[in-house]
N, C-alpha and C positions, 0 to 999 in steps of 0.2 A: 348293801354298801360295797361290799366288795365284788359285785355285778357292774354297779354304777362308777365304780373306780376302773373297771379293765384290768383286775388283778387273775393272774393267772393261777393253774389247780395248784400247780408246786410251789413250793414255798420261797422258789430262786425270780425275780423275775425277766417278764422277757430280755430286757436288753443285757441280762448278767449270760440268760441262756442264748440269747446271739452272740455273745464272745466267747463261751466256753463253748459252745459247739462248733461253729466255725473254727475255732483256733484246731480243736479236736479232730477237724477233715485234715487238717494238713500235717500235724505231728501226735506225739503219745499221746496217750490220757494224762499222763502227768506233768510232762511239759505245759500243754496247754493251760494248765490254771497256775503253772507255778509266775510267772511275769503279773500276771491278775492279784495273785498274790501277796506280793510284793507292792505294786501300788495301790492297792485298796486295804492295807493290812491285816487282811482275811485269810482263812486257810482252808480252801477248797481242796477236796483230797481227788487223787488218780478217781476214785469211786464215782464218787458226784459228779466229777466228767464224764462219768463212761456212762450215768444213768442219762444223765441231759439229754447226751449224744443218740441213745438208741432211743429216748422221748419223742426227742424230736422227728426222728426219721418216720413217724405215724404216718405221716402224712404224703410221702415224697409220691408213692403209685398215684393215687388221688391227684395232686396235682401234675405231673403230667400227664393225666387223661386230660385234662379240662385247660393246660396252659396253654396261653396263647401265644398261635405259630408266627413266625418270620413273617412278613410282607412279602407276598409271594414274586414282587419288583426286586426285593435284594437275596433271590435265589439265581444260580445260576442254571445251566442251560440244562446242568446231566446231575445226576444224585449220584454218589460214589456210598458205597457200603463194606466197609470192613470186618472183619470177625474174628477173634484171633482166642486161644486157651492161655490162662495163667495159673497158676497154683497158689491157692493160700495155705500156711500153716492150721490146719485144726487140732484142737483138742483131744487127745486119743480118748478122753469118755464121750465125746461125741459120737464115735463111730463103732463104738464096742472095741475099742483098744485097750490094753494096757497102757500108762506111759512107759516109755525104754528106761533102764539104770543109766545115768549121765557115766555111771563108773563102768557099764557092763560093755565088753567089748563086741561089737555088734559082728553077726557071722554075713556067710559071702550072700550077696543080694540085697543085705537086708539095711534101710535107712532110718534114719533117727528122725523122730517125727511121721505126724499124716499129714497131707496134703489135699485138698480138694480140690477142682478144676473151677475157674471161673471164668466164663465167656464173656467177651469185651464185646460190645457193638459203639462201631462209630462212625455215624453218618455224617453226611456235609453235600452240600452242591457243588457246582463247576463249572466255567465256560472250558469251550477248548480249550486246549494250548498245542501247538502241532509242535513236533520235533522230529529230527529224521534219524536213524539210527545211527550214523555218523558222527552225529552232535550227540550223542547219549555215552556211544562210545570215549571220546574225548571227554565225555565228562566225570564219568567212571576210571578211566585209566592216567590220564594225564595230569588233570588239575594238581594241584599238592594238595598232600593230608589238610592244610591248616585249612582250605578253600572250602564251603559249603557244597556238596554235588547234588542236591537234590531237584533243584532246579530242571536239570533235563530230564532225568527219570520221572517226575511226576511233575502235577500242575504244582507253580507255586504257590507258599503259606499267605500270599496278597490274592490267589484266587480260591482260595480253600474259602467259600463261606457257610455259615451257619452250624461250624462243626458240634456235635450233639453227641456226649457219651455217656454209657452206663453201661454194667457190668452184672452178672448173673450168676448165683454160684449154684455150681451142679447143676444148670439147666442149659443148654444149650441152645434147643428149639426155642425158649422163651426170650432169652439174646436175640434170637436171628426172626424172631418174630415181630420184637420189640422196636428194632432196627428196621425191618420192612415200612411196620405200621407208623414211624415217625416219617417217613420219606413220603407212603401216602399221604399223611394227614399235609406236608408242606408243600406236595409236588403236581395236587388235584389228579385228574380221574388216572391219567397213566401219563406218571411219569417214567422217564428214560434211566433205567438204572447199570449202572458197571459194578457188579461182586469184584470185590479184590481178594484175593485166596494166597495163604502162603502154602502151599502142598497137602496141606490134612485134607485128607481123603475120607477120613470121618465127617469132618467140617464142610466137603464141600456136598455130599451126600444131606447133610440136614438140613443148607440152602437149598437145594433142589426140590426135598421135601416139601417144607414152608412153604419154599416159592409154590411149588404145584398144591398144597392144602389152601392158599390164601386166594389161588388164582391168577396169580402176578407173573407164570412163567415169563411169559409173552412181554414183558415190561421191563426182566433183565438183556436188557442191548447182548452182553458179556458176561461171563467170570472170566479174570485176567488170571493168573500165575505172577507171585511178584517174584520180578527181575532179580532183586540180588539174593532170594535162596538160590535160584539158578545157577545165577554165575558161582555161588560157594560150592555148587556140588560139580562144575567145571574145573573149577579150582582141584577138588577132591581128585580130579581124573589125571588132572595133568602133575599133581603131587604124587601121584603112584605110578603114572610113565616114567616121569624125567627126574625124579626126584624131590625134595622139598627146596634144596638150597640150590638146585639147575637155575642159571638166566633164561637156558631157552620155555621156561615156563609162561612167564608174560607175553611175549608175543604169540603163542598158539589158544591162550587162553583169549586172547584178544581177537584176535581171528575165528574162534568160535562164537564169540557171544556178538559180531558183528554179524554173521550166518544168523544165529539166533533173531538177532534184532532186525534183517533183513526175511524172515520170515521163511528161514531156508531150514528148517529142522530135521529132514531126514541127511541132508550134508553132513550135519554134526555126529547123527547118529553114525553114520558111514565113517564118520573117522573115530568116532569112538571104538567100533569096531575094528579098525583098524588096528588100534591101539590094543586091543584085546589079543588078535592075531599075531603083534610082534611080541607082545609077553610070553613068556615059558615061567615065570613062578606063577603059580594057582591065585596067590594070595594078591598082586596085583591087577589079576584078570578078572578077580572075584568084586574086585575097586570101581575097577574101571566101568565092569558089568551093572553094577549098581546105578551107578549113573547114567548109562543106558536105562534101566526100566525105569528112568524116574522120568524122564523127560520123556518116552514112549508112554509111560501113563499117564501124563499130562498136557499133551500135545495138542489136546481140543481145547488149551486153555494160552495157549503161547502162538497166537499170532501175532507177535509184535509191532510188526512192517505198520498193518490197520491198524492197530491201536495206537501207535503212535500219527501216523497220518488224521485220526480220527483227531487227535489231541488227548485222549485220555490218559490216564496215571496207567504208569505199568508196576507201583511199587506199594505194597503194604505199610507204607513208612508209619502212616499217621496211626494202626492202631497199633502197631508192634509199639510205637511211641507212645500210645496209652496203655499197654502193660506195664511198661517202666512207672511212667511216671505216675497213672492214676492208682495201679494196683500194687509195684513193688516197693513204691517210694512211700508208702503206707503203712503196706496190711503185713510185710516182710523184714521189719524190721527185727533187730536182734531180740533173740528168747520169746520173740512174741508167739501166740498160739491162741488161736479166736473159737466162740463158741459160732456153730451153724447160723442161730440167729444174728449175733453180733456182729459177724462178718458181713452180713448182707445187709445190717442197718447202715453201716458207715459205707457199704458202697452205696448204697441210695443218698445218704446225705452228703457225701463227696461228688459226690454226680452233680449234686445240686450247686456244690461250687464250683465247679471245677467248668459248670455249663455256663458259669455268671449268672445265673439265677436266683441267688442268695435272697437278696433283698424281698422280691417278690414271693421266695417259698413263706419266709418269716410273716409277711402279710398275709399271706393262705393259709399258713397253721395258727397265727395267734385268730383271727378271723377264726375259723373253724372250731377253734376251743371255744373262745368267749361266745360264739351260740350255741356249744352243747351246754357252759355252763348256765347261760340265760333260760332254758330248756330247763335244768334240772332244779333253777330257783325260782322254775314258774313264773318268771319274766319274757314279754315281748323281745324279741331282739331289736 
């Protein structure tokens, strides 16, 4: 009977477990059932949330191996790939910790709480968008704060399509592999790829990896360097020449990151050293030095003059903006602290909303259940 009704194993059913989970991706565990609560005059506890919630995520690897891709008509010309680190709180008996005394005053170094690294992947397609350094500049320096700048620095959120995230924790290479493998599976035998890298040097060493393990060197066009850590570690140089409250800081800072953006990078260098050469404190040269080897060790990734002419994004915007909002606007809330597995179920089932997927995961896991349990009551499916 309960085979031929499409009653589910647990005893909540589906469409109670499609609003306590779903609500569950996007705030607490207890939030989520307390409005359910309320109008159904039920009392669903924090618990029963959190168990749904890691129920449900069985299935998410599963389905996207097997979902099905974009219309390979409403992809664009180039597949952009981002990668970026974010930290969740863990549980110190996850890791062989103590928890800290909330009362004990902690010594120099040492922080309250662990943390795990979790890697972001977020793919999307792209036509061009050509822009010329001049226009990026102006768009960066001039506009007002209240105005959107994104526009010149990368393609805009009307050409961004089929954007597609998810999130890894403590694995890196499985992020950036995971990320490759959707771009293939949407972009056929070789597609045109652009890395967008914000400076981790870790990070960009484990694309390279991937890339050469999967075979796909040949297929990354680019890895870009995004534009405004750059210009922040310009900033850094000219806040230790001129000072922090100098005027004459914006216009040299201007004047480099057009050098920059016109593809002139040993210019900048030359004046950074220059700038090293008129300092006599240590501590300022030691500044300004920094910012020298950072753009000297990144130089094979800052041709911006091409990348702009080509149309490409020059900026990490979109996964820096899936740190925020997929994993801190979550997993980071106050006193929270996840178990290894729990952490990684709600990134898989937030992934699943957050890609608009919802509807059709729900079809794939109730599916999925109701023929294991037809299987186990010896019925046909």
């Amino acid at each position: 009977m309960d085979n031929a009704l499409g009653m589910p194993q647990g005893k909540h059913s589906y469409k109670l477990q499609d609003w306590i989970g779903y609500g569950a991706t996007d705030t607490d565990f207890r939030s989520s059932v307390k409005l359910l609560n309320r109008i159904l005059g039920q009392k669903f506890s924090e618990m029963q949330s959190q168990r749904i919630t890691n129920n449900l995520s069985a299935e998410v690897e599963e389905f996207y191996e097997d979902a099905i891709l974009p219309d390979k008509k409403e992809e664009g010309e180039y597949f952009a790939a981002g990668f970026d680190d974010k930290g969740i709180p863990i549980l110190p008996s996850e890791v062989n910790r103590e928890a800290d005394s909330s009362g004990e005053r902690l010594g120099k170094g040492q922080k309250n709480g662990v943390k795990k690294s979790s890697t972001v992947s977020v793919t999307y397609s792209f036509d061009s968008f050509v822009r010329t350094p001049e226009k990026v500049i102006t768009n960066l320096f001039d506009k007002p704060k209240h105005e959107k700048k994104e526009r010149e620095v990368q393609a805009p959120a009307n050409d961004t399509q089929n954007k597609h995230i998810r999130a890894f924790l403590s694995d890196k290479d499985k992020s950036i592999e995971y990320g490759f493998d959707n771009i293939l599976k949407r972009g056929g035998k070789a597609p045109k790829i652009v890395a967008l890298i914000d400076g981790d040097r870790g990070l960009e060493k484990a694309i390279d990896r991937v890339a050469e393990k999967k075979g796909i060197t040949v297929m990354i066009i680019c890895k870009i360097l995004d534009i405004i850590h750059v210009v922040e570690y310009v900033w850094k140089a000219a806040n230790a020449h001129f000072g922090e409250k100098s005027s004459k800081r914006i216009d040299w800072v201007k004047q480099q990151c057009l050098l920059l953006l016109q593809s002139q990078t040993d210019a900048v260098i030359d004046n950074l050293q220059a700038l090293v050469q008129q300092n006599k404190s240590k501590t300022k040269q030691e500044a300004i030095q920094k910012v020298i080897n950072y753009i000297v060790n990144h130089k094979h990734m800052m041709d911006y003059r091409t990348y702009l002419a080509r149309g490409f994004p020059i900026s990490t915007g979109a996964v820096e903006s899936a740190c925020g909002h997929f994993v801190q606007c979550r997993m980071e809330r106050n006193g929270m602290r996840w178990s290894l597995k729990g952490a990684q179920n709600l990134l898989n089932l937030r992934a699943v909303n957050k890609n608009d997927d919802w509807d059709k995961y729900l079809t794939h896991y109730i599916n999925k259940e109701q023929a294991l349990l037809s299987s186990d009551y010896g019925i046909a499916a």
